[in-house]
Each structure stands twice: as structure tokens, then as C-alpha cells.
N, C-alpha and C positions, 0 to 999 in steps of 0.2 A: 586361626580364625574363630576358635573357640567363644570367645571373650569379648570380639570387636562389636558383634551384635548388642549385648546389650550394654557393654560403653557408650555406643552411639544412642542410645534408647537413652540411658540415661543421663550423659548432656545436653539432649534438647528436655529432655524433663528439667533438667537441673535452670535451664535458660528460660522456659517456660514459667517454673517456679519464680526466678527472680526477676521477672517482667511483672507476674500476679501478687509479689512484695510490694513493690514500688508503687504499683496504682491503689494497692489496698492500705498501704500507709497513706496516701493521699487523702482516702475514703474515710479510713477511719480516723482523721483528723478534723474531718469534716462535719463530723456527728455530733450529740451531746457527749461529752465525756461520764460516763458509768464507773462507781466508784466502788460497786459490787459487781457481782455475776447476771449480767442482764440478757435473757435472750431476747431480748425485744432487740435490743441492738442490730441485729438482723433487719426486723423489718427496716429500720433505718438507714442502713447502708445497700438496703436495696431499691432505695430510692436516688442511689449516686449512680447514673450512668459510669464513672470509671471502675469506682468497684463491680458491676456487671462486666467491664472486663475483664478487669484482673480475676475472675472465677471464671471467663473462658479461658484466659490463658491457664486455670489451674487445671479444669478440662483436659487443655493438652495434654499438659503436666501429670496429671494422674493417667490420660493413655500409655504417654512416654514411660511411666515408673513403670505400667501392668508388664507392657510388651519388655520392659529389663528383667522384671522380674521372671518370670517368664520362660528366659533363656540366661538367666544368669544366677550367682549365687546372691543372696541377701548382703552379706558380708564386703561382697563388691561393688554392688551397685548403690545402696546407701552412702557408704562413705563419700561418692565423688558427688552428692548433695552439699556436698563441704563447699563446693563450688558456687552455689547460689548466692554465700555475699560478697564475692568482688563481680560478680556477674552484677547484681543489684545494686554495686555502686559505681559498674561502670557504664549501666544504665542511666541512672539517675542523673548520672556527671551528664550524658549525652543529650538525656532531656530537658535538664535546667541550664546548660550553655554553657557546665562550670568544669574547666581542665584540673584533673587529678594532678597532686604533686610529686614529687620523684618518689618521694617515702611509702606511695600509697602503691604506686607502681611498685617498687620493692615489697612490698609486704602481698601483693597480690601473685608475683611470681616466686614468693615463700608459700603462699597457700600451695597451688598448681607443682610447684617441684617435690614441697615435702608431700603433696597428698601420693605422687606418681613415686618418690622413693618408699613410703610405704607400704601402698599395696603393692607395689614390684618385690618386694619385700618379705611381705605377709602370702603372698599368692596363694589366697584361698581359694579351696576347689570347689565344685558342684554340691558335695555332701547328697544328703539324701531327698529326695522329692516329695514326701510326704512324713505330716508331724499328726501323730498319735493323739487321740483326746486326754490320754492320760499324762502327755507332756502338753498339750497347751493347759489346762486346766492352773497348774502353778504359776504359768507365763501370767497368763491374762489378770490371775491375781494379783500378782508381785506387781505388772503395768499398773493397771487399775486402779490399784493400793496408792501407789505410787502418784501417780496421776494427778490423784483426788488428796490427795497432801500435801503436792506441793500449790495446787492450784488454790485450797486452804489457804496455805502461809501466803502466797500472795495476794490474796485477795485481803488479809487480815490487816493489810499495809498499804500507808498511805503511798498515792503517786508518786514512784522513785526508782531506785534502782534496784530496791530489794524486792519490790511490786515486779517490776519489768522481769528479775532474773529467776525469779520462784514460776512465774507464768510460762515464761519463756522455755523451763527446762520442764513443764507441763506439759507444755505442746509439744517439745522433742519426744516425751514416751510417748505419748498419743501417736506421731509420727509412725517412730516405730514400728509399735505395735500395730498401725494400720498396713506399716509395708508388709510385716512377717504374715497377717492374716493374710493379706491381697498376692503373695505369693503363694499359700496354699489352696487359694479359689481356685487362681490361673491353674494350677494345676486338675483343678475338679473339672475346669472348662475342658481344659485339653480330654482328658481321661472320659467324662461322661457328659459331654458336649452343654449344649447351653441350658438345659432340661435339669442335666445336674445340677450348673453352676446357680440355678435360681432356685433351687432347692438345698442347696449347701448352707451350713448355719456361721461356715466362714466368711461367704457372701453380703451375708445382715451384717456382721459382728465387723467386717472393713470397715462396711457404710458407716457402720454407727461410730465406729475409730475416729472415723474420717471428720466425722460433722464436728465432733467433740472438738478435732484437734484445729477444723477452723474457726470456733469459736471462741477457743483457746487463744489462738494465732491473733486474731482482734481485743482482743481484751488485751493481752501483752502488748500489741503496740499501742494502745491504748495507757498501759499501765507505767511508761519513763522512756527513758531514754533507751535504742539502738544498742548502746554501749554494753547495756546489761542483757536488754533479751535476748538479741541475735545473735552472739556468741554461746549462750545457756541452750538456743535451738538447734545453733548449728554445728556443735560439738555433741551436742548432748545427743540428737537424732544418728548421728552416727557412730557413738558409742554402742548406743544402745540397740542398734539394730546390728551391729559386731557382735554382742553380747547374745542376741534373741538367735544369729544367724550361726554360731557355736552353738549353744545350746539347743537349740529347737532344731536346725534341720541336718547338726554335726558335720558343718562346714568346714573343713583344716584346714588351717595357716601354720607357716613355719614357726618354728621355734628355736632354739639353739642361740648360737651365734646370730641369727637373721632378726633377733630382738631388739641390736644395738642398730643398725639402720634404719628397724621399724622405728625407736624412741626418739633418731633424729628425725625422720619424716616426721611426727607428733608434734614436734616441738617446733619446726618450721609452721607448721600447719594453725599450731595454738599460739603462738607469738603473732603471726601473719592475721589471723581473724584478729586478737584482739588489737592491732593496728589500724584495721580496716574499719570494725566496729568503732575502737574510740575516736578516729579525727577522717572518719568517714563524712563525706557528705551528707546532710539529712534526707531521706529516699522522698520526701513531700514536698520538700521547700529549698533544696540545695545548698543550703548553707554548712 
């Protein structure tokens, strides 16, 4: 029973998430198209009742991740975000009237198996409950760094896929790095109640993850095609918060022989998204 708690937390976050995809592609098609970094864009999509709610559903979505986070490791709960784009396109299909083909189905029950041979896999454990300033200090650079260079290169490029996939894998570290903070809040919550959690400097430093990375998140659909971003977010977000959830809160996953199972879940998982991504329905117009 260890582990159900926040699985469950985390696929209604993961469905959440890809309900708050699909209306904010809608939204953000709806807009002027911005050929740089515009925050004004904001104000503009907040003038689209559907993007008002695709940000409650992200609401949800962000209660669903705190409460996985929470009670479960990083390393775990991120990865099964993997789920958000056949969730998103088997939404989308449901909203625009339009039946998935058999290949799409197959590739969706590639995501779903290889994600569950892997972590069954990897069965990383709890690791440690709190992360030192002296180790997030490199984190948040290396993100940061990171971040702010790929969002660079795609903004330096015209609307495409190289636009789409440089933004895309922007918002995945933003991602990230917002779960790995929002898991050391939840903990300042638990530990020194709410008094701390508003006085924590992990607290700001989510929030501020967070806005970046939906700012991010609209500018990438904004910047091509599906094909190129959703893939660069939804691999890349759970890379990288593997990466954050090893290092930052010394999560352990198997290793040994338990790498050749992990590398076929991978590969089900990475052929599967970009199936789903390239002859995916369009999440705005169904086509």
C-alpha cells in the first residue's frame, strides 16, 4: 500500500494535466500568434473562457501532483506524467467526434505497458525527505541554465519544429524543477505547518517554476507542431525529474540486470509517444 497513494494522486493529476492541454491548445490558437517571448500573451488568453479552464483543471492538477508528491518519491510520480499525451489524445478524439485508429491504440497501450515495465523495474524507493541548500544550489543552476537556453534557441527560430522542440524541452526542465521544489515545500508543510510552508523560500521558488513553465507551455504550442513539443515535454519532464529525484533527494532504483527491462520499458514508452505525437489528432481542431 505503500506506493498506491500517490499513483492514484498522480493519475488524476496526469488526467487533469491532459484535459488543461487540450483546452489551452484550443486557447492558445485562438490568440495573436507571438513570434518572440511575449508576456502579454497572458493577458490574452485570459480573455478565452476555455483557457480559464483549462488553468482550473491545471488547479487540480497541481493539488493531485503536491498530494503525490507528498507521499511518494519524485522518481515515481513524475515519470507516470508520461501518461498525459494518450490521455490528451484520447480526449481530444472524444471531443471532436473523431475514433482513434488501431496504430494509435497500439502505441498508447506501448506508452501504459512500457511506462509500468519500467518502473516495476526501476522500483525506486522513498530516498531522503529533505534536500540541503548546498545541493539544490547546483540544481536550480544547472535547470535555470538550462532552461534559459533552450528557451533562447527556440525563440531564435522561426515557427517549426525546431521552434516547437527547443520550447517544449524548456518547459519539461521548468516542469521538473517545479515538482523537485514542490516536493520539498510539501515537506516544510508537513514538518512546520502552514506558517512555515509560507515562509519557505521553496515555496516562492515552485510558484515562480511554475509560472515560467506555463508560459513556456504556451509559447511551445504556440511555436509548431505537437509532433516536436509534446514529445521534448513529455519525455523530457520525466527524465529530468529521474535525474533531479537521484540526485537531489538520493532516490534508489535497481540497477544490475534490472537495466535490460528498464531500456525495454524506454523504448516502448519513446516509440509509443512519438506515435502518438506524429499522427495524433490535433488537441484544437481534430484533425
Amino acid at each position: 500500500m505503500g506506493f498506491v497513494l500517490p499513483v492514484l494522486f498522480a493519475l488524476l493529476a496526469a488526467f487533469s494535466n491532459a484535459l488543461a492541454t487540450v483546452l489551452q491548445r484550443r486557447a492558445a490558437l485562438s490568440v495573436p500568434q507571438s513570434q518572440g517571448f511575449r508576456p502579454g500573451l497572458l493577458v490574452d488568453l485570459l480573455r478565452r473562457p476555455v483557457w480559464i479552464g483549462g488553468m482550473l483543471a491545471v488547479v487540480v492538477a497541481g493539488l493531485g501532483q503536491a498530494a503525490a508528491l507528498a507521499t511518494g518519491p519524485l522518481s515515481l510520480v513524475q515519470p507516470l506524467f508520461v501518461l498525459e499525451l494518450p490521455l490528451a489524445l484520447l480526449l481530444a478524439s472524444l471531443m471532436t467526434g473523431r475514433h482513434l485508429p488501431e496504430v494509435m491504440w497500439l502505441a498508447v497501450a506501448g506508452v501504459v505497458v512500457g511506462l509500468g515495465i519500467t518502473l516495476a523495474a526501476a522500483a525506486p524507493d522513498h530516498g531522503r525527505t529533505d534536500v540541503s541548500l548546498a545541493r539544490w544550489v547546483p540544481a536550480l543552476c544547472a535547470c535555470a541554465g538550462a532552461t534559459v537556453l533552450l528557451a533562447a534557441a527556440g525563440l531564435r527560430r522561426p515557427v517549426g519544429k525546431a521552434r516547437a522542440g527547443c520550447l517544449g524541452a524548456a518547459t519539461a526542465v521548468s516542469y521538473a524543477l517545479t515538482a523537485g521544489l514542490m516536493k520539498d515545500s510539501m515537506r516544510v508543510l508537513d514538518a512546520d505547518g502552514l506558517a512555515g510552508f509560507l515562509t519557505a523560500w521553496q515555496t516562492y521558488a515552485f510558484a515562480l517554476a511554475g509560472v515560467c513553465a506555463v508560459l513556456l507551455l504556451e509559447h511551445a504550442m504556440q511555436g509548431g507542431p505537437l509532433v516536436a513539443s509534446q514529445p521534448a515535454l513529455t519525455l523530457g519532464d520525466a527524465t529530468v525529474s529521474l535525474v533531479l529525484g537521484v540526485v537531489l533527494y538520493r532516490e534508489d532504483v535497481r540497477t544490475d540486470w534490472w537495466l535490460v527491462p528498464q531500456a525495454l520499458g524506454v523504448a516502448l514508452v519513446v516509440v509509443g509517444v512519438l506515435t502518438l505525437a506524429r499522427r495524433g489528432v490535433d488537441l484544437s481542431t481534430g484533425r
